[in-house]
Structure formats: C-alpha cells, structure tokens
C-alpha positions as CSV (number, residue, x, y, z in Angstrom):
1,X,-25.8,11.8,-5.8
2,X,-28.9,11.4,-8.2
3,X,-31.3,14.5,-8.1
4,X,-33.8,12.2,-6.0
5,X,-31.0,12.4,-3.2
6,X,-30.3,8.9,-3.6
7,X,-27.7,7.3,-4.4
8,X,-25.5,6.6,-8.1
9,X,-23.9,3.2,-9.5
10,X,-20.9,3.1,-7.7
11,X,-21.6,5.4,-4.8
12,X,-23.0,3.9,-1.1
13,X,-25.4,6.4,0.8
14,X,-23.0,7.7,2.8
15,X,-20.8,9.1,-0.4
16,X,-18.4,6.6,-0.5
17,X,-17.2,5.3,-3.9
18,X,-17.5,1.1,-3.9
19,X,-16.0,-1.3,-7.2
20,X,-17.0,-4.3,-7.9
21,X,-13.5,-5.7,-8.9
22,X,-11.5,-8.1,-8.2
23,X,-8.5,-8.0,-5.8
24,X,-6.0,-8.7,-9.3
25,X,-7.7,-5.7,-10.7
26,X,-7.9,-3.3,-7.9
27,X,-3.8,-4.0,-7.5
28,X,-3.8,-3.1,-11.6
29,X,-6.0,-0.3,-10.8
30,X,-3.8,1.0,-8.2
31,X,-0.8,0.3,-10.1
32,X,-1.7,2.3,-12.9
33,X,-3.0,5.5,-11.0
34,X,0.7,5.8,-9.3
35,X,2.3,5.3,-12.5
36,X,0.1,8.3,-13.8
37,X,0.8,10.1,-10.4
38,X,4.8,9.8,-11.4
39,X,4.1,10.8,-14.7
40,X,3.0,14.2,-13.4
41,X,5.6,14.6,-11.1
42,X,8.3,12.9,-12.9
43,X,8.7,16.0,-15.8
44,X,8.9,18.7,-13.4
45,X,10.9,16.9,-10.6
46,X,13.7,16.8,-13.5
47,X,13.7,19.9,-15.0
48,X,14.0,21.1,-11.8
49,X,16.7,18.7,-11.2
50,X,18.3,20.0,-14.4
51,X,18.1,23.5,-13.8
52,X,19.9,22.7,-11.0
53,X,22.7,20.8,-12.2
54,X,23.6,23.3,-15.1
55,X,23.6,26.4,-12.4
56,X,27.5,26.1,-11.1
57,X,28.1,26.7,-15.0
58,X,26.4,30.2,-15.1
59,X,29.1,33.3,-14.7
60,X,27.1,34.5,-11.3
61,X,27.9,31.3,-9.8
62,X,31.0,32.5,-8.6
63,X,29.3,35.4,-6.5
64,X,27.6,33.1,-4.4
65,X,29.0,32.9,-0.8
66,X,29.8,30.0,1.2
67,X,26.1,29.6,2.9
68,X,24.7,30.1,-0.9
69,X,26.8,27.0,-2.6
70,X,26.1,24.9,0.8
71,X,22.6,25.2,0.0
72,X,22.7,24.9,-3.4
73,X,24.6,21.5,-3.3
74,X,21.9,20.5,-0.9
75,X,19.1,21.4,-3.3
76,X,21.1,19.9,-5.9
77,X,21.0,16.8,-3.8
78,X,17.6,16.8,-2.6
79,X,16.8,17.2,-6.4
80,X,18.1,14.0,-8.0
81,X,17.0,11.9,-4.8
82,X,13.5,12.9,-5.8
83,X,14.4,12.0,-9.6
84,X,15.7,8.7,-7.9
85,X,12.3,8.1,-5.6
86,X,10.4,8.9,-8.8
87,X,11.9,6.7,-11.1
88,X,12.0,3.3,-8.6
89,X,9.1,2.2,-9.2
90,X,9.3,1.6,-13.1
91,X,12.9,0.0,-12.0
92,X,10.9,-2.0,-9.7
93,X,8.4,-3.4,-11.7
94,X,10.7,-3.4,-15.1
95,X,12.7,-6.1,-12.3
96,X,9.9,-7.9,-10.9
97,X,7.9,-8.0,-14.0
98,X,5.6,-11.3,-14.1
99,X,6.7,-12.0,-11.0
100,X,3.6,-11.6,-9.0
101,X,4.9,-9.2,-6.4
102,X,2.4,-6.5,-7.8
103,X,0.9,-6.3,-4.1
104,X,4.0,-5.4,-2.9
105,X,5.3,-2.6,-5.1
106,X,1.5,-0.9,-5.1
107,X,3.0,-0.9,-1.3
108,X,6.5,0.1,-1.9
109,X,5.7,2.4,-4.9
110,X,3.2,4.3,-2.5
111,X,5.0,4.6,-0.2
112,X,8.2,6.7,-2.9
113,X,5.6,8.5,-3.8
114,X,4.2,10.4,-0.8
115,X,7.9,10.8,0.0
116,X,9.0,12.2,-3.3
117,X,6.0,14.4,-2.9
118,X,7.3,16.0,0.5
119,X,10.4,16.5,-0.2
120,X,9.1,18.1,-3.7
121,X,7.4,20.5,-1.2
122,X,10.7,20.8,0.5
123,X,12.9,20.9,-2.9
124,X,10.3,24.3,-3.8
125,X,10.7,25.7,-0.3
126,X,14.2,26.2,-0.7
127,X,14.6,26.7,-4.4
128,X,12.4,29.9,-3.4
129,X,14.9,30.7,-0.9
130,X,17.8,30.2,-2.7
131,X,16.7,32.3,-5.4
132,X,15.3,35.5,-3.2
133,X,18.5,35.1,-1.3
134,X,20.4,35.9,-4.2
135,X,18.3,38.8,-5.7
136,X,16.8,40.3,-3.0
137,X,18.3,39.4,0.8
138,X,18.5,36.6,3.4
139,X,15.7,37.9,5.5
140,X,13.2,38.3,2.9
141,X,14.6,34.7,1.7
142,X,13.7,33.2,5.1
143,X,10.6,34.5,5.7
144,X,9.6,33.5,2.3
145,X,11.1,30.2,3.0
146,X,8.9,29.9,6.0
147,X,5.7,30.8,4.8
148,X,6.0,28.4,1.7
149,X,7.1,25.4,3.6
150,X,4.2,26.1,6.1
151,X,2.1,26.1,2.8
152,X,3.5,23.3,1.3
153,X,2.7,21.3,4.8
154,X,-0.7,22.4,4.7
155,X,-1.4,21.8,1.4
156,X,0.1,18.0,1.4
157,X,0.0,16.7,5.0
158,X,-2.8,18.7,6.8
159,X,-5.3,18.7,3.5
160,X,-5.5,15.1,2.7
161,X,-5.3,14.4,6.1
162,X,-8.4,16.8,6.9
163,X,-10.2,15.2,3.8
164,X,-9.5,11.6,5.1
165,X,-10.8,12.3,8.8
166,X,-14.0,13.9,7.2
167,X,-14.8,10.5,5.4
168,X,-14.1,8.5,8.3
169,X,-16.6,10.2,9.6
C-alpha cells in the first residue's frame, strides 16, 4: 500500500497481487518459482538422504534393536523417495523439453512438491525420534516425535491453509 492508503502497481485494493502477463509467461513464471522451490529443498533432502544411507556403516549400528533398524530402513526409505519426488520434475521437463506440455508439469511438478514437502516434515519427525531413541529413551523419543509432527502439520498444512482462507476473504 502507498502511504495515501491507496493502492501500488501491481496490487488491487483489496491486497491482492495482479500481472499483466501472458498465460505462456505466467506458466514460465510458475515454472521457474518451483524449480527454485526444489532447489531449496533438493540440498538438504539429500544430505539428509546421505546421512542416512552411510549410518548402517558406523560401529553403533550394531547396538540398535530390532524396532531401531525397522525404523531406520523406513527413514532410509522415506528419504530417497523424497530425493526421487524432488528430482522428477527436472526429469520431466529434461523429457518433455519443447514439447509444449509446460501446463501440465507446472501441474504435476506442483503437485511433487507439496508432497515432497510433507513427507520432508514426516522424514524430520522421525529422524528426531530415531535419534532421541537412541541417546536418550523411547518415551522421550515419542513424545518428541509427537510434538514435532504436530508442528510440522501446523506449520505446512494448517499455516498456508489459514493464509489462503484469509485472502479468500
């Protein structure tokens, strides 16, 4: 908002950001603010993923029990299918390059990454637990578990979702 109260370039009254572009260049837009999205989350999601692949070659390994390596090769799991989310949509366009399908994989690609995103929430939930389990105790580990995936589902489902239903209104 200008200092008059009224409105910028590029804002209506009620807030709202408006573009003049074209439908070819909000797809480019779009295209290219996922792309930096996965960028973020692409570096983390596989050190993470790393991390977790290395760990059954650590001496301590051998100490977990049979609950501890059933989660572990669940994280372990849950990791690379979030590498896997992550790195589809470069796949995907690197396959349907000049194909004029951008439409679709803004779609598609979208839709990866608000799923790599919860189960990145997920993947940290019980990464916490895994680890307190081992240092500290199963209790503390699920209680801790609890309060972070309760975190992690207000932070990405009930936020944005709050944000959106204040727009709409």
């Amino acid at each position: 908002m200008s200092s008059e109260g009224g409105a910028q370039a590029g804002e209506t009254s009620a807030g709202r950001y408006r573009r003049e572009e074209s439908p070819a260049e909000r797809l480019d837009r779009n295209w290219n603010e996922l792309l930096q999205e996965i960028r973020v989350l692409q570096t983390g999601s596989q050190i993470l993923a790393a991390f977790l692949v290395v760990l059954p070659f650590q001496e301590r390994f051998e100490e977990l029990d049979a609950l501890q390596v059933g989660w572990y090769l669940g994280l372990l799991l849950l990791a690379l299918l979030i590498v896997a989310l992550l790195l589809t949509p470069v796949g995907m366009h690197r396959r349907l390059f000049r194909r004029r399908v951008k439409d679709e994989m803004v779609k598609t690609a979208n839709t990866l990454l608000r799923t790599a995103i919860l189960l990145l929430g997920v993947l940290l939930s019980g990464v916490a637990v895994f680890v307190i389990d081992v240092v500290l105790s199963r209790g503390v580990a699920a209680a801790t578990g609890l309060v972070l995936l309760a975190l992690m589902g207000g932070l990405l489902v009930v936020l944005p979702h709050r944000i959106a239903r204040r727009v709409r209104a």
